[in-house]
C-alpha positions in Angstrom: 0.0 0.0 0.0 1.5 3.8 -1.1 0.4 6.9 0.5 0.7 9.1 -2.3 1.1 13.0 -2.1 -2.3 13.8 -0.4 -2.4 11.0 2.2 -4.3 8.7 0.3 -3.7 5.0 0.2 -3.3 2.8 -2.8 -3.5 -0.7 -3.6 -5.2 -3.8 -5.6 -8.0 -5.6 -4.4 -7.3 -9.4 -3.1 -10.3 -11.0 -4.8 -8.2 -11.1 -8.5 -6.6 -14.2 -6.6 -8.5 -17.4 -6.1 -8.8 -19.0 -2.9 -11.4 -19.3 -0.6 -9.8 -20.4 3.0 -7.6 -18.8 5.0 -4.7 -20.8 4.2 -5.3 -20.1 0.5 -5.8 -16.8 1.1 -2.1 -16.7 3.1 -0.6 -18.6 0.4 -1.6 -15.8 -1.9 -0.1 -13.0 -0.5 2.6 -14.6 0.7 3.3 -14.8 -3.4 2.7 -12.3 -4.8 2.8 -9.1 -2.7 6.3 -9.1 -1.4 7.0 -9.7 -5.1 5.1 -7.0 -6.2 6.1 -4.7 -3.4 10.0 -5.3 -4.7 9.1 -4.4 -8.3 7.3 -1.1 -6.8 10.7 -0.5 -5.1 8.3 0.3 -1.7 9.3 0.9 1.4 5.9 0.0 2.7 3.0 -2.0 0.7 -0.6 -2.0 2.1 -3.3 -4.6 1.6 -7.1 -4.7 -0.2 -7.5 -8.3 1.5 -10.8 -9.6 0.4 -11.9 -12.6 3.2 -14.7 -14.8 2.3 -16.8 -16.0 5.4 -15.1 -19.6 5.4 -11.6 -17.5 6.1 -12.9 -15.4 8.9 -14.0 -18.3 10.5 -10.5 -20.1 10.1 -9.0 -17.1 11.1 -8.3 -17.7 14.7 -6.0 -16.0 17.3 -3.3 -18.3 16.3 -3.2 -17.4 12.6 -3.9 -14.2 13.2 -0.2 -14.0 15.1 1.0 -15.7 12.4 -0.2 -12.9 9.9 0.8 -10.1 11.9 4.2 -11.3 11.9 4.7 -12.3 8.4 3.1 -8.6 7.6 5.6 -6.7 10.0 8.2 -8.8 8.4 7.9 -7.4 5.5 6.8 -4.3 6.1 3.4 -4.8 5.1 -0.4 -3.6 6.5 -3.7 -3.9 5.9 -6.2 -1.0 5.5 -9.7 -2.1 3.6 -11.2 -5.2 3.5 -13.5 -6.5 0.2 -16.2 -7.7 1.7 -18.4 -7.9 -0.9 -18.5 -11.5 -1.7 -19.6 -14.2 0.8 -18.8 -17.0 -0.6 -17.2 -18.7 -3.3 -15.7 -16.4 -6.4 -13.5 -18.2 -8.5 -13.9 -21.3 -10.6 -17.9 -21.3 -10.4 -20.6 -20.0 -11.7 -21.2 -16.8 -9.4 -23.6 -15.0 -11.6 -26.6 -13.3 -9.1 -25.0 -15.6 -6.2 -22.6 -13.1 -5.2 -25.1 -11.2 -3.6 -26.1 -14.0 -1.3 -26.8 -13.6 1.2 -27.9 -9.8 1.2 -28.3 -7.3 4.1 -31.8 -8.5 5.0 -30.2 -11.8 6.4 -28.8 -11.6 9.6 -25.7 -13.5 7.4 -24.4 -11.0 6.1 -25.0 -8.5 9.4 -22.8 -11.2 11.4 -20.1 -11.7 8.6 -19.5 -8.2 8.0 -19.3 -7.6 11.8 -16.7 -10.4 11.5 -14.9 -8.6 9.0 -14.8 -5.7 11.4 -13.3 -7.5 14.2 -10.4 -8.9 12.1 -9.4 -5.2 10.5 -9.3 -3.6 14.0 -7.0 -6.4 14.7 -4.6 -5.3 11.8 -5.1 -2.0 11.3 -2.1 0.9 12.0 -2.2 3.7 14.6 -4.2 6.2 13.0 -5.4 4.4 10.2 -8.8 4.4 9.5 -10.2 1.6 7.9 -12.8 0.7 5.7 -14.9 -2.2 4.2 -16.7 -2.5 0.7 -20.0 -4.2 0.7 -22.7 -4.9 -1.7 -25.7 -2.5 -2.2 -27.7 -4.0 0.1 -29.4 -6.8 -2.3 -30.2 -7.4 -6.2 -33.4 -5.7 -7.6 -34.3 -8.7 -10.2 -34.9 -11.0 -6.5 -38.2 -8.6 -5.8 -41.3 -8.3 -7.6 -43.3 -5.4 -6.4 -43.3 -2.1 -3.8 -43.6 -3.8 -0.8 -40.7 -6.3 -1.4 -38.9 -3.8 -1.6 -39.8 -1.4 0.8 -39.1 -4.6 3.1 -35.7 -5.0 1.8 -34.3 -1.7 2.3 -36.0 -1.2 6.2 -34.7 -4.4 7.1 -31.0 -3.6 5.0 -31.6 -0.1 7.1 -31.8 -1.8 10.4 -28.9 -4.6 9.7 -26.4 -1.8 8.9 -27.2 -0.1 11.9 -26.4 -3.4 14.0 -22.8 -3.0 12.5 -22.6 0.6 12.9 -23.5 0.0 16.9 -20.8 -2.4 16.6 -18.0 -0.4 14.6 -18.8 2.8 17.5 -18.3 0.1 20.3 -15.2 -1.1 18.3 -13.5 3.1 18.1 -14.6 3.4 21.9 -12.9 0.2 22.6 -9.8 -0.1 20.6 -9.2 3.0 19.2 -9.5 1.9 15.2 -11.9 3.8 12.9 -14.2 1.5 10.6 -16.4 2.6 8.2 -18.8 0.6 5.3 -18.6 1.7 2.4 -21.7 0.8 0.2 -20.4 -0.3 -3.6 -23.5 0.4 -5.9 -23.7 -1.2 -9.2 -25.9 -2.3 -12.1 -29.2 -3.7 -11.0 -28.3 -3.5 -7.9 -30.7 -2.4 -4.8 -28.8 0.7 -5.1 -27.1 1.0 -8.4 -26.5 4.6 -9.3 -26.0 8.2 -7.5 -29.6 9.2 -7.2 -30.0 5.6 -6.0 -27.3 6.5 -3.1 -28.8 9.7 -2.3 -32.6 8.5 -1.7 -31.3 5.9 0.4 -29.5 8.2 2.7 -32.4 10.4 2.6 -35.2 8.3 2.9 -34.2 5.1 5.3 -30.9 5.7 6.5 -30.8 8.9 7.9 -34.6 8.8 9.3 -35.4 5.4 9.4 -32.0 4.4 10.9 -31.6 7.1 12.6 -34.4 6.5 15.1 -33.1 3.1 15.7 -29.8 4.1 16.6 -31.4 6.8 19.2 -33.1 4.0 20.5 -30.2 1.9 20.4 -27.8 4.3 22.1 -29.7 6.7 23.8 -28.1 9.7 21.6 -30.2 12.7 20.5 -31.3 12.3 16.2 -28.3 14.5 15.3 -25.7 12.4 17.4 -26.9 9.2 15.4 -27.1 10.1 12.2 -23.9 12.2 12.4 -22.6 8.3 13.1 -24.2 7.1 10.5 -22.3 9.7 7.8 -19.6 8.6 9.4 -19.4 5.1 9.5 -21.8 4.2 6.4 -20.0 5.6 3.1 -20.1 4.8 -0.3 -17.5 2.5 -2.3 -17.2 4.5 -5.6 -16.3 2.0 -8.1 -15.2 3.4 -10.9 -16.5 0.7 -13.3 -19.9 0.3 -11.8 -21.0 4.3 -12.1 -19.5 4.4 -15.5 -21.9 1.6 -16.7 -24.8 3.6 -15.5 -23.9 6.7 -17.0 -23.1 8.7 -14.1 -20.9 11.7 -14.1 -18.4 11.8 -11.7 -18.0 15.3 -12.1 -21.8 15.4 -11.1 -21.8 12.7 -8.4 -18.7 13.8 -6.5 -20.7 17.3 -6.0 -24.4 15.8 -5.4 -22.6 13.3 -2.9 -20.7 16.2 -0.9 -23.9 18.2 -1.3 -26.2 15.1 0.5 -23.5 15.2 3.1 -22.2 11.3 1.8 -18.8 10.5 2.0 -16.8 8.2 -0.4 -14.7 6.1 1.7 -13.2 4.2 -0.5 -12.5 4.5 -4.6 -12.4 1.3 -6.6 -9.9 1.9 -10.0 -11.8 -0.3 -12.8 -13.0 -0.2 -16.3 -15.6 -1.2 -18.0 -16.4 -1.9 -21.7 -17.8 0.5 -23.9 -19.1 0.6 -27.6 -20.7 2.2 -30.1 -23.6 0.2 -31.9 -22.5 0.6 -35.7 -25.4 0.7 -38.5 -24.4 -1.5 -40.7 -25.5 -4.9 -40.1 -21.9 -6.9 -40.8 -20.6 -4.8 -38.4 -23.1 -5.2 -36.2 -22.3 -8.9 -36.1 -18.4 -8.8 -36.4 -19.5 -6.9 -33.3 -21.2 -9.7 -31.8 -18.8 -12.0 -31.9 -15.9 -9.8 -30.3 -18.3 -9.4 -27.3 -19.6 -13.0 -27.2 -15.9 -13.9 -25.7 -16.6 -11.3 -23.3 -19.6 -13.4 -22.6 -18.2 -16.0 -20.1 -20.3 -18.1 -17.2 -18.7 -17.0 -14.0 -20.1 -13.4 -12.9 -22.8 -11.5 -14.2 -22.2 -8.8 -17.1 -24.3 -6.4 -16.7 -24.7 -4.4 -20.0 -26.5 -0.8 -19.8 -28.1 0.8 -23.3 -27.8 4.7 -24.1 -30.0 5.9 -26.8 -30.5 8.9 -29.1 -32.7 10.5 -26.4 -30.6 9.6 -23.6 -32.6 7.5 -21.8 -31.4 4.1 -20.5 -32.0 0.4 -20.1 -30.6 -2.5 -18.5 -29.9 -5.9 -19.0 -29.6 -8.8 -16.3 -26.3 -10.1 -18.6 -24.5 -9.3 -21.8 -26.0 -12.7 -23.0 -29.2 -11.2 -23.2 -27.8 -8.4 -24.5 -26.3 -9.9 -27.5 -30.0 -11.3 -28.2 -30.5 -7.8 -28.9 -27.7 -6.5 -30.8 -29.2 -6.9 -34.0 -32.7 -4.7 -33.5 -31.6 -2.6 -30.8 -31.8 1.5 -31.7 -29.3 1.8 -28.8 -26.1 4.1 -29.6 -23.8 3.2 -27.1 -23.5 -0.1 -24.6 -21.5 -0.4 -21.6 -21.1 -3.7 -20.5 -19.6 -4.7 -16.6 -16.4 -6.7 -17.1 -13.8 -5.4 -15.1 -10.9 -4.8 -18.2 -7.1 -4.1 -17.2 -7.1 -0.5 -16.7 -4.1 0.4 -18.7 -5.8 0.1 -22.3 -7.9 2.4 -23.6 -8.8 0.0 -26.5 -9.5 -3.9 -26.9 -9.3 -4.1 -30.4 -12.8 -3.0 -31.4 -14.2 -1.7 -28.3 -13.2 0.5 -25.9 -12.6 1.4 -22.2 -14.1 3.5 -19.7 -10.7 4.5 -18.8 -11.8 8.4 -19.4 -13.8 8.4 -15.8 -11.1 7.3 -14.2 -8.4 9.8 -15.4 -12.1 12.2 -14.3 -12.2 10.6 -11.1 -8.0 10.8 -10.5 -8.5 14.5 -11.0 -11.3 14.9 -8.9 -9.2 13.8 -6.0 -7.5 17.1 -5.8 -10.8 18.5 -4.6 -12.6 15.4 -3.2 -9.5 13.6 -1.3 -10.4 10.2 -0.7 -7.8 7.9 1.9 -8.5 4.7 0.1 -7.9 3.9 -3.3 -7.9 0.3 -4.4 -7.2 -1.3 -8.0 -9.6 -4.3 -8.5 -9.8 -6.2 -11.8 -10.6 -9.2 -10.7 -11.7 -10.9 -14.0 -8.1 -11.9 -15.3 -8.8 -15.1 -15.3 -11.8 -15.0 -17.5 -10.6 -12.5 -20.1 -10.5 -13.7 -23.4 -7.4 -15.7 -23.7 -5.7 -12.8 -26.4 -5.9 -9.9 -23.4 -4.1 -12.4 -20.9 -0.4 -11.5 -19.5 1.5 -12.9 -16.8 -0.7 -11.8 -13.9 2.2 -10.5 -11.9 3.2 -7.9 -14.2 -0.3 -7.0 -15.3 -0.9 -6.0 -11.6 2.4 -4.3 -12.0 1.7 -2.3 -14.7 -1.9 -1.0 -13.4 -0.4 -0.2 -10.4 2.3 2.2 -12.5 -0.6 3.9 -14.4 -2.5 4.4 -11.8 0.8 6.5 -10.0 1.4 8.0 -13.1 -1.7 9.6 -13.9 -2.6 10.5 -10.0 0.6 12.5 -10.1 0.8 14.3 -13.2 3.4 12.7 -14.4 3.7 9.9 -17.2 7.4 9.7 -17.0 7.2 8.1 -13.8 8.5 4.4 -13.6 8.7 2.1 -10.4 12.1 2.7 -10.5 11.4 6.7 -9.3 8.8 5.9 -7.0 11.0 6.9 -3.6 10.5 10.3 -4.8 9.1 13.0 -2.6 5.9 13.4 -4.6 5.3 9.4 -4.1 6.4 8.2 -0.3 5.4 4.7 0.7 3.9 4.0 3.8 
């Protein structure tokens, strides 16, 4: 992990490795980051650990001493926690799964307070830390108002279990935890106005009378807690795909009084929908390889107009390709963040040079890389996965400093200090 000029932290999110237990999760990092950390020439490397519920549960005092150790040894921390995905992630069919189970289960309440636990453990002296989470369930799982006016109160009164916890937690141990919210296509919450109405209309009023009966706080005690410890996980994929501005979301958020805690670097896929018919198709077959089985692609439609619409996967997309009035798709598959082109299509790489220059007025501590999907990337995109994380990690320095002469060799310089 780099603190980089501003006091922000940078690093690559865990999940792009597979490996559901602890001791494959260990194995892991204990192969690649002190690896990576030497080819960054760092002094001091941080973490984006991402811990399925079978690792917190192997995770006991005993390996936890373990991991400390090996982490002071070489000079390594952890600051944020992916705690998005439950279960399994790699090599299965994940698709709609990865949202199992959602924040009306008292699953996912327990397992994120887990998660909780185990980064006040590891976390620095004044560090604050920070974990990502889903947006509260999937929208295609409820069929009419009152499901889902049942979903987000009971979402609404399982994340204000875990904020009573993360207070008890800072009064108790001195570490700083926030959850950060990561809205995404068809999500429960999948887009800025999205974030916004939720703050306004459950978790600020709704959840902020439970907390006053919870801790016996006045209304502006709680839901001052509440900005602070619920957040939003701006991935930079996700609000690209729904056509949000972050030019326009970083001001509505600061606006609504919501924080981004944490900033996930990804890209998605864009392309323009051609006329012509054998173009249309020569399309279709460069996105069918884009097409795989393990995680859904959500694909969102811009037309003439403007307006939008949204479809479950790009298989069903790719029904449509050949009828569809739609200008532009953008399609979630987490592409290597480097290219601005994959042969015909293109990146959403734009936002995030947007997003890096935001950051000068809208700092943000955490800053995580997370292309997970290496592994299912068409076999033609696919380099040595070692030196791909390598390379985003030297755009993403690049660009956040200004300066595209900058290799890992430079990075001791006083602009980039490490650690």
């Amino acid at each position: 992990m780099q603190v980089i000029e501003n006091g922000s932290h940078l690093t690559y999110c865990t999940n792009i490795h597979p490996g559901e237990s602890w001791p494959e999760v260990f194995s892991n990092l204990k192969e690649y980051l002190p690896a990576l950390k030497n080819r960054l020439n760092a002094e001091k490397f941080g973490i984006g650990l991402r811990l399925s519920h079978q690792a917190t549960t192997q995770l006991n005092s005993s390996e936890m001493g373990e991991f400390k150790a090996w982490l002071a040894e070489h000079n390594l921390y952890v600051f944020t926690l992916n705690g998005f995905p439950y279960g399994g992630f790699h090599n299965e069919v994940v698709k709609d799964k990865v949202y199992a189970p959602d924040w009306t289960t008292p699953q996912r309440t327990n397992y994120t307070k887990k998660l909780a636990h185990i980064l006040a453990k590891l976390l620095p002296e004044r560090v604050k830390g920070s974990i990502s989470t889903l947006p509260l369930s999937y929208k295609p799982w409820f069929n009419s108002s009152s499901d889902f006016t049942g979903a987000f109160k009971q979402s609404t009164i399982n994340l204000i279990e875990v904020v009573i916890e993360l207070v008890h937690l800072h009064q108790t141990t001195g570490k700083f935890i926030h959850i950060d919210l990561e809205p995404e296509p068809n999500g429960l919450i999948e887009n800025s106005a999205e974030v916004i109405d939720f703050f306004q209309n459950w978790l600020l009023p709704v959840g902020g009378e439970y907390l006053v009966n919870k801790l016996s706080i006045s209304l502006a005690a709680a839901q001052t807690l509440l900005r602070e410890h619920i957040q939003i996980c701006y991935d930079t994929c996700h609000f690209s795909v729904v056509y949000d501005n972050p030019v326009q979301v970083f001001r509505q958020f600061k606006e609504a009084g919501i924080s981004i805690g944490k900033i996930q670097i990804s890209a998605a896929i864009k392309n323009q929908l051609p006329v012509e018919q054998s173009q249309r198709d020569n399309l279709g077959e460069y996105l069918q390889k884009f097409a795989e089985s393990t995680y859904l692609h959500q694909v969102v439609a811009c037309y003439p107009d403007g307006s939008l619409q949204s479809y479950i996967d790009l298989s069903q997309a790719l029904q449509e390709l050949k009828e569809t009035a739609a200008k532009e798709w953008r399609t979630h598959f987490h592409i290597p963040i480097f290219n601005q082109t994959y042969g015909i299509l293109q990146s959403t790489q734009d936002d995030i040079l947007t997003v890096l220059e935001l950051l000068k007025d809208y700092p943000c501590e955490h800053l995580e890389i997370e292309t997970y999907t290496f592994q299912v990337l068409p076999d033609n995109l696919k380099i040595d996965l070692l030196s791909s994380i390598e390379r985003e990690y030297n755009w993403v320095i690049q660009h956040f400093i200004g300066d595209s002469s900058v290799e890992s060799s430079e990075l001791k310089k006083p602009l980039v200090k490490m650690g």
